[in-house]
PLY file of the C-alpha trace (Angstrom):
ply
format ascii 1.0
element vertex 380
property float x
property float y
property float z
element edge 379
property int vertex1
property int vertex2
end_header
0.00 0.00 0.00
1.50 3.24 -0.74
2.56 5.88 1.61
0.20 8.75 3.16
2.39 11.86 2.61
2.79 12.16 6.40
3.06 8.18 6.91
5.95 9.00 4.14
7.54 12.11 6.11
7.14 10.11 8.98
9.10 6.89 7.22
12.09 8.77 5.78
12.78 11.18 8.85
13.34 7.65 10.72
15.82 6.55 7.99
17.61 9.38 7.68
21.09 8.52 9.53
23.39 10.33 11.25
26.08 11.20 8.56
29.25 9.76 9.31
32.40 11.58 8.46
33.96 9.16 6.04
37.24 8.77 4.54
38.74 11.80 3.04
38.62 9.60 -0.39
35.30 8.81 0.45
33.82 12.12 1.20
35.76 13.71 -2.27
34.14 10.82 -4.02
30.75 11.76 -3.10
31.43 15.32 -3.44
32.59 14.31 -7.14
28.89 12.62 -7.29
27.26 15.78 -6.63
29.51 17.58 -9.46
28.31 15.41 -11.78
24.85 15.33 -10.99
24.51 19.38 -10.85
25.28 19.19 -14.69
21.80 18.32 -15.36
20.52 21.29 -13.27
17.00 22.38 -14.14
16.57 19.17 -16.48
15.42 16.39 -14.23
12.55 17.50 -12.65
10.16 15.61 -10.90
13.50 13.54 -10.60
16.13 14.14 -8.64
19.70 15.47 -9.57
22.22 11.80 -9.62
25.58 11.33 -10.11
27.66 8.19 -9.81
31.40 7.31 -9.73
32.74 3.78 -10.00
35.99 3.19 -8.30
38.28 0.31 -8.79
41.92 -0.29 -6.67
41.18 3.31 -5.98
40.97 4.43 -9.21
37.80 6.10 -11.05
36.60 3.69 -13.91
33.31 4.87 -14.62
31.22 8.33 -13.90
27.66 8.93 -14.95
24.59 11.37 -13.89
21.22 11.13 -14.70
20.20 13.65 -17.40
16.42 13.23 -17.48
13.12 11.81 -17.02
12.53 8.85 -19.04
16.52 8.46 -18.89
18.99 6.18 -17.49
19.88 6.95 -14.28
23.71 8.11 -13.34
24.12 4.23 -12.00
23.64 2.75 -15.35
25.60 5.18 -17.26
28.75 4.92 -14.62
28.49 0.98 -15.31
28.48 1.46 -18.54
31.79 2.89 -18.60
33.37 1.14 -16.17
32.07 -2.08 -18.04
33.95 -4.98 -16.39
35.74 -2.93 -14.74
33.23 -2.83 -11.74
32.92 -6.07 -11.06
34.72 -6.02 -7.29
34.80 -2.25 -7.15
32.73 0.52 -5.09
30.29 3.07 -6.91
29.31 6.11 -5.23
25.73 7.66 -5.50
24.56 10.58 -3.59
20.98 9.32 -3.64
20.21 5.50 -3.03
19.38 3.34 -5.84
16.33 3.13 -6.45
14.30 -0.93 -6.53
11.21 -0.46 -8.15
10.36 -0.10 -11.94
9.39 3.15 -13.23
10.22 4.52 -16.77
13.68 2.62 -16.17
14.49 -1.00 -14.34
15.66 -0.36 -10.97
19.31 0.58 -10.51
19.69 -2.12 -7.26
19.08 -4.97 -9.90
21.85 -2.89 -12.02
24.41 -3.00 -9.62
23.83 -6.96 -8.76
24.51 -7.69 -12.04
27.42 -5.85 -12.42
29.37 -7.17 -9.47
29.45 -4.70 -7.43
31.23 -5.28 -4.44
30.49 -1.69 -2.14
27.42 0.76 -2.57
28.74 4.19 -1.04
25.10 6.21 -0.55
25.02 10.42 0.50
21.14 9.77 1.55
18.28 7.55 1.77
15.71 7.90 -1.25
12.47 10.07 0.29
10.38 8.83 -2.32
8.30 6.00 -0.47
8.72 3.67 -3.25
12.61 3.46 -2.47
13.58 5.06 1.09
15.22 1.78 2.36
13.92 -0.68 -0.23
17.18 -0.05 -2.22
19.98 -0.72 1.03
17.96 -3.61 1.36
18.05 -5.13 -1.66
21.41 -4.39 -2.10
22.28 -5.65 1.49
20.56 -8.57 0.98
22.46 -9.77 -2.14
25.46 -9.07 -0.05
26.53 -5.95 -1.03
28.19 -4.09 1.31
26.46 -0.42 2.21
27.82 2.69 3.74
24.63 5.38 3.96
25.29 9.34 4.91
28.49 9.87 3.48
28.33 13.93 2.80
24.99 13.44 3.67
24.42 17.51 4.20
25.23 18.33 1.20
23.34 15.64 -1.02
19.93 16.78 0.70
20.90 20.56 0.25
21.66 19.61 -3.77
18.06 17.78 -3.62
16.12 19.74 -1.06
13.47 20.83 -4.19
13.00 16.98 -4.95
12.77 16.28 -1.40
10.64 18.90 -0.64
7.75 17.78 -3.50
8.03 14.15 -2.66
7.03 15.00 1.41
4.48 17.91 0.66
3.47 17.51 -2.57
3.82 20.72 -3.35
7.13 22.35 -5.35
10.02 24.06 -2.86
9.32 27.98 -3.04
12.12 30.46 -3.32
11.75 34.04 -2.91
13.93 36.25 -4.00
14.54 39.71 -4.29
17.10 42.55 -4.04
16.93 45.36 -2.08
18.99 48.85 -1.24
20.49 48.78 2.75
17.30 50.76 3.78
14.78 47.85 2.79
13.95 49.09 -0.37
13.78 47.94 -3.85
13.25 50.20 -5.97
13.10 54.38 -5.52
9.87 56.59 -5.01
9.79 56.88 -8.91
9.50 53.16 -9.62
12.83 52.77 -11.09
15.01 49.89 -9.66
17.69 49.43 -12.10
20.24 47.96 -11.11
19.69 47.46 -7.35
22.61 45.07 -7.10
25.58 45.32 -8.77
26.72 42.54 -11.93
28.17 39.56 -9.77
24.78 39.14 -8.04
22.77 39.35 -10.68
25.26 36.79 -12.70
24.11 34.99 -9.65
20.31 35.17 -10.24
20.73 33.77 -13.46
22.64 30.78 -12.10
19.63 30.31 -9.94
16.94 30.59 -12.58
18.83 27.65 -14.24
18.75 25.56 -11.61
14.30 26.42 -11.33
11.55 24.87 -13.22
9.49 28.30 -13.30
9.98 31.51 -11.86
7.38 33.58 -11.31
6.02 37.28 -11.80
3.27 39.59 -11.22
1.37 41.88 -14.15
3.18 44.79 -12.49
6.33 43.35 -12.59
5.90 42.96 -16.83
4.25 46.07 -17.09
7.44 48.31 -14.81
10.42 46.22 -15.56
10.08 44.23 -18.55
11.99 41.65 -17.44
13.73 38.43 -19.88
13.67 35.96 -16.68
15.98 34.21 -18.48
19.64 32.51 -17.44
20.96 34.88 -19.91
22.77 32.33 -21.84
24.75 31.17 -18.66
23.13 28.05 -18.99
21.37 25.77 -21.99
18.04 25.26 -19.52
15.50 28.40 -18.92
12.94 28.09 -16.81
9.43 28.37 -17.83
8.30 32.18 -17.11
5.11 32.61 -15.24
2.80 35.75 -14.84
0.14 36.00 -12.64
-2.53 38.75 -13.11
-5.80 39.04 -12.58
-6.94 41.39 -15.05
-5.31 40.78 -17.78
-3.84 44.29 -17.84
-0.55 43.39 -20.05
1.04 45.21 -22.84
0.86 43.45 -26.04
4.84 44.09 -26.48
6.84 42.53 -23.98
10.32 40.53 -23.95
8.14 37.70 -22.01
6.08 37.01 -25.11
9.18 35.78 -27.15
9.13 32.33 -26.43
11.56 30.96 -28.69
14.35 30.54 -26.26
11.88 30.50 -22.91
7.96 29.13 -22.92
5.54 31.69 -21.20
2.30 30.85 -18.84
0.19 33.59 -18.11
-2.08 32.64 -15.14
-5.16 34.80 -14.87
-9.01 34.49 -13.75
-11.92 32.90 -15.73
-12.78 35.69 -18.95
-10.22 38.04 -18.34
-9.64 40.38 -21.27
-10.63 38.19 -24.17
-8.70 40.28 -26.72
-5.28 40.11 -24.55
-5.70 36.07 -24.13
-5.83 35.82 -28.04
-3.19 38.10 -28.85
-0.50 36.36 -26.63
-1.96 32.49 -27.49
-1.10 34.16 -31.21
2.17 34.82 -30.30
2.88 31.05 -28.36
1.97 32.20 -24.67
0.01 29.45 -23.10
-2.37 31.29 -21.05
-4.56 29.36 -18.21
-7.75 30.65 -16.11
-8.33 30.19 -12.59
-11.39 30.62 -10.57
-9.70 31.55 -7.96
-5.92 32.55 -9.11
-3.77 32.27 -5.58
-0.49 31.82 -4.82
-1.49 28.46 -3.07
-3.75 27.24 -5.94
-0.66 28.04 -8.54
1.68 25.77 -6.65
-0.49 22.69 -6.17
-1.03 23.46 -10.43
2.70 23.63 -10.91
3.22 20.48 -8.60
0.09 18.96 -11.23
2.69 19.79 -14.25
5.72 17.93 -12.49
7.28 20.91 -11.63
9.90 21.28 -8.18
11.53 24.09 -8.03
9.42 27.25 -8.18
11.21 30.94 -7.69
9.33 34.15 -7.00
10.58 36.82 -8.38
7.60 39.49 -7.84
7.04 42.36 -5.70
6.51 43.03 -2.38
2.10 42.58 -2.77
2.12 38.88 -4.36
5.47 38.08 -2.12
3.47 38.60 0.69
0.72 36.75 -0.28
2.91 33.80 -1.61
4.17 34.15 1.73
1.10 33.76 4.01
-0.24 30.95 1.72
2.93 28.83 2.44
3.83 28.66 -1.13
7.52 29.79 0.11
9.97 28.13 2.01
13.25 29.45 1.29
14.13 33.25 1.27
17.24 34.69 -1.30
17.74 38.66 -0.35
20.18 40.37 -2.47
21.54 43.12 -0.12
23.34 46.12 -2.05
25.23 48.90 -0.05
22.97 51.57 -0.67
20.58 54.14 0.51
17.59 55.36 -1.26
15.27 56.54 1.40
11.72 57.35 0.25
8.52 56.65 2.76
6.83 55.42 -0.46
9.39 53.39 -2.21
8.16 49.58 -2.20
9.73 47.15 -0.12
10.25 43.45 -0.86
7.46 42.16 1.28
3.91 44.20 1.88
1.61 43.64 5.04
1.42 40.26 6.31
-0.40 41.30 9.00
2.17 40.84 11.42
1.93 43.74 14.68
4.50 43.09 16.60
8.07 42.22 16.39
7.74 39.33 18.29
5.50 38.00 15.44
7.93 38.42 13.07
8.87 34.98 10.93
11.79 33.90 11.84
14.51 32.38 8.99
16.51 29.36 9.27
19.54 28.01 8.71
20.95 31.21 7.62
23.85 31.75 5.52
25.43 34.89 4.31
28.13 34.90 0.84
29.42 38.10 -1.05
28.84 38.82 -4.15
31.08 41.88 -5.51
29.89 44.68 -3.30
26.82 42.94 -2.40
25.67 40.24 0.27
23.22 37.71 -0.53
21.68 36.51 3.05
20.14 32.92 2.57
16.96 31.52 4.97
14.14 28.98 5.62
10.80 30.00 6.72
10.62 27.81 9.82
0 1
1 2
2 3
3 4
4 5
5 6
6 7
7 8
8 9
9 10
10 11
11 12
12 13
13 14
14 15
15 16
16 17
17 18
18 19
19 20
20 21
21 22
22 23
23 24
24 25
25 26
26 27
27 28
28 29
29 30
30 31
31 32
32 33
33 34
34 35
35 36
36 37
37 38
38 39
39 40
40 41
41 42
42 43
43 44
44 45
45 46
46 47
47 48
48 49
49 50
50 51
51 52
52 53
53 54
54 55
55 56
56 57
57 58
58 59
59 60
60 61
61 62
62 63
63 64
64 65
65 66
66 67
67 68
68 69
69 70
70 71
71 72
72 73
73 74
74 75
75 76
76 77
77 78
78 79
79 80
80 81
81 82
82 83
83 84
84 85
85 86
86 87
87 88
88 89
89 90
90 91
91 92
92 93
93 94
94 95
95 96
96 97
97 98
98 99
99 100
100 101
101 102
102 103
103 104
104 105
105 106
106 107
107 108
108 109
109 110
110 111
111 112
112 113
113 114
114 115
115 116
116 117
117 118
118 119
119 120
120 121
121 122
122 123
123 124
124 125
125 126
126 127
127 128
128 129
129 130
130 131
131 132
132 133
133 134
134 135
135 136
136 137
137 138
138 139
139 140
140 141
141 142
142 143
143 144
144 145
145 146
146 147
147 148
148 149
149 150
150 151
151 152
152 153
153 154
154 155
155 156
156 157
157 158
158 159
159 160
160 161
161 162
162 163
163 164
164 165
165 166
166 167
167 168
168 169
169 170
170 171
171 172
172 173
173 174
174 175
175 176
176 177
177 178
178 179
179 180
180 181
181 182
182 183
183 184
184 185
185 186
186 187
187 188
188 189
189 190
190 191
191 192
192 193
193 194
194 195
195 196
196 197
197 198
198 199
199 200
200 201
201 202
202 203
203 204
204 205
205 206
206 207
207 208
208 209
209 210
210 211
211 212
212 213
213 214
214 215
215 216
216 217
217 218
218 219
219 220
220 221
221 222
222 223
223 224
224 225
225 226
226 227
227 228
228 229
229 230
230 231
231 232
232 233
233 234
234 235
235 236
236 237
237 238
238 239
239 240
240 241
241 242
242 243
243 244
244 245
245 246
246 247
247 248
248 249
249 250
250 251
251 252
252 253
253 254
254 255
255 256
256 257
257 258
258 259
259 260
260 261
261 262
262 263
263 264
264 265
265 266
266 267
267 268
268 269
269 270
270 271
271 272
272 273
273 274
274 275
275 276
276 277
277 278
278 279
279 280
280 281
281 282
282 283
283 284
284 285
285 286
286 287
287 288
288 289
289 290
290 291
291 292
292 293
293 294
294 295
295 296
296 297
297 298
298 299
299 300
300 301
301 302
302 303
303 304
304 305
305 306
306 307
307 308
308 309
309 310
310 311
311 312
312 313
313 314
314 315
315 316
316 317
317 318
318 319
319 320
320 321
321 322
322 323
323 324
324 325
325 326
326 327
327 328
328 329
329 330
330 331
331 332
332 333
333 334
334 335
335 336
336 337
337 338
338 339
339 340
340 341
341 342
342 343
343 344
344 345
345 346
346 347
347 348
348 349
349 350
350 351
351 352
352 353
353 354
354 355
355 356
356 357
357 358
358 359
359 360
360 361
361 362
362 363
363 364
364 365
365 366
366 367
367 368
368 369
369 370
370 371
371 372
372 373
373 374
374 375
375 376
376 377
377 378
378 379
């Protein structure tokens, strides 16, 4: 019987092991599994990001990452290298093998077959049809298995599919940029460029990584944004408006969609006219009943998407907010005043009226980027 989502939460918190340290060999191993498997960045979704490395008398005789859905996974394509070379050796995933047959024969069987000797896993598989049925197989053809090695990192490369496998919903990142006075843009409207060019290389490094990000009308309508990777990267992620009304101009760099696809999510018989002239030009557009942050990200979950980012303003980040559709927080911090009691900040009312109500981030790391900072939370 499959899972509950909580019954599955519930499952994989219990096998999720303390990591142990490792060998130094060990831990660059599994480090070099994670290099490989970021090369497919923004491609695998609803799978996760793989790699594999086959080693032999210490030596690497086979590498592999999984590239896509309906693909091999990074087992099978390390094996396939190594070829009889990995009969007696150790291969090194940072996810466990999976033992169940999907769009591709499970990897556990794989590995069997091929002789190997030592299974070297960064985490345990969330998904309820592997967490633990993989070790086991594995274990019980008499395989050795070491589980956890760089375990941190393997769930921090994955936390988007791990997030949509235990809520069912896609991880939400906000993000925004914003002066040293909370602010980001002036009085006038105009915001270019808050942050300097490393940070925004940076952004488009992220967007590569996303399935979607997502806009609101006034975002189009102000900024005319690309929401592209800006060539940094082969993937873009699909570019999503949400808007009530309608209320779009008709030119905009969002309705090229040669190099990115555009969804325009707005409410049932919005502006007839505007829904024709952007189907004409390849925008998909899609009515809601009821078009909230929470209803887009159980759709985008519906489409197989995992990673969502939010790239609007302060009103719909709020919103997106309050409706739990975000769980991660990026704020671009630049070294600047701009003052102004009416320039917009990142993140209107939530409601919130005192500061011991504030919401509280996570896990917080802080990088720099050029002149700017980048401060990184969770939304406990």
């Amino acid at each position: 019987m499959e899972n509950s989502p909580i019954d599955a939460q519930t499952d994989y918190q219990k096998l999720s092991l303390n990591s142990p340290l490792g060998t130094a060999f060990e831990r660059n191993m599994m480090q070099r599994c994670i290099q490989l498997a970021r090369r497919a960045l923004g491609l695998t979704t609803p799978n996760p990001l793989v790699g594999a490395v086959v080693v032999r008398d210490g030596n690497i005789v086979g590498e592999g990452f999984h590239p896509g859905p309906g693909q091999p996974h990074a087992e099978v394509f390390a094996l396939r290298e190594a070829g009889e070379r990995a009969r007696g050796g150790t291969i090194y995933v940072n996810l466990e093998p999976c033992n169940h047959y999907g769009r591709t024969p499970p990897c556990s069987e794989a590995l069997i077959a091929a002789g190997i000797a030592k299974v070297v896993v960064g985490m345990i598989d969330p998904n309820p049809l592997v967490s633990g049925g993989g070790i086991k197989r594995l274990q019980e053809a008499g395989i050795e298995v070491l589980v956890g090695i760089e375990e941190a990192d393997c769930r921090q490369l994955n936390e988007a599919f791990i997030h949509r496998i235990l809520h069912q919903r896609p991880l939400g990142i906000l993000k925004y940029a914003m002066t040293l006075d909370g602010k980001i843009a002036a009085s006038s409207g105009h915001s270019q460029w808050v942050t300097g060019k490393e940070a925004r290389t940076y952004v488009h490094q992220i967007r590569a990584a996303c399935d979607a990000v997502i806009v609101g009308g006034n975002t189009v309508r102000r900024d005319n944004p690309y929401l592209t990777s800006h060539n940094l990267s082969d993937h873009n992620p699909l570019r999503v408006v949400m808007t009530r009304t309608l209320n779009l101009p008709l030119e905009a760099n969002l309705w090229q969609t040669t190099e990115a696809k555009t969804l325009v999510l707005t409410a049932v018989g919005a502006n007839p006219y505007i829904q024709q002239q952007l189907s004409s030009m390849g925008v998909e557009v899609v009515e809601f009943p009821s078009l909230t942050p929470s209803l887009v990200m159980t759709y985008l979950y519906e489409r197989g998407l995992s990673c969502i980012l939010w790239e609007c303003g302060g009103i719909l980040g709020a919103r997106a907010i309050a409706e739990g559709a975000v769980q991660k927080v990026l704020a671009f911090i630049a070294p600047k005043i701009i003052g102004g009691s009416k320039a917009p900040s990142p993140v209107d009312d939530l409601g919130l009226l005192k500061m011991t109500d504030a919401l509280n981030l996570e896990r917080v790391s802080c990088r720099q980027l050029g002149a700017d900072y980048l401060l990184e939370g969770y939304l406990s």
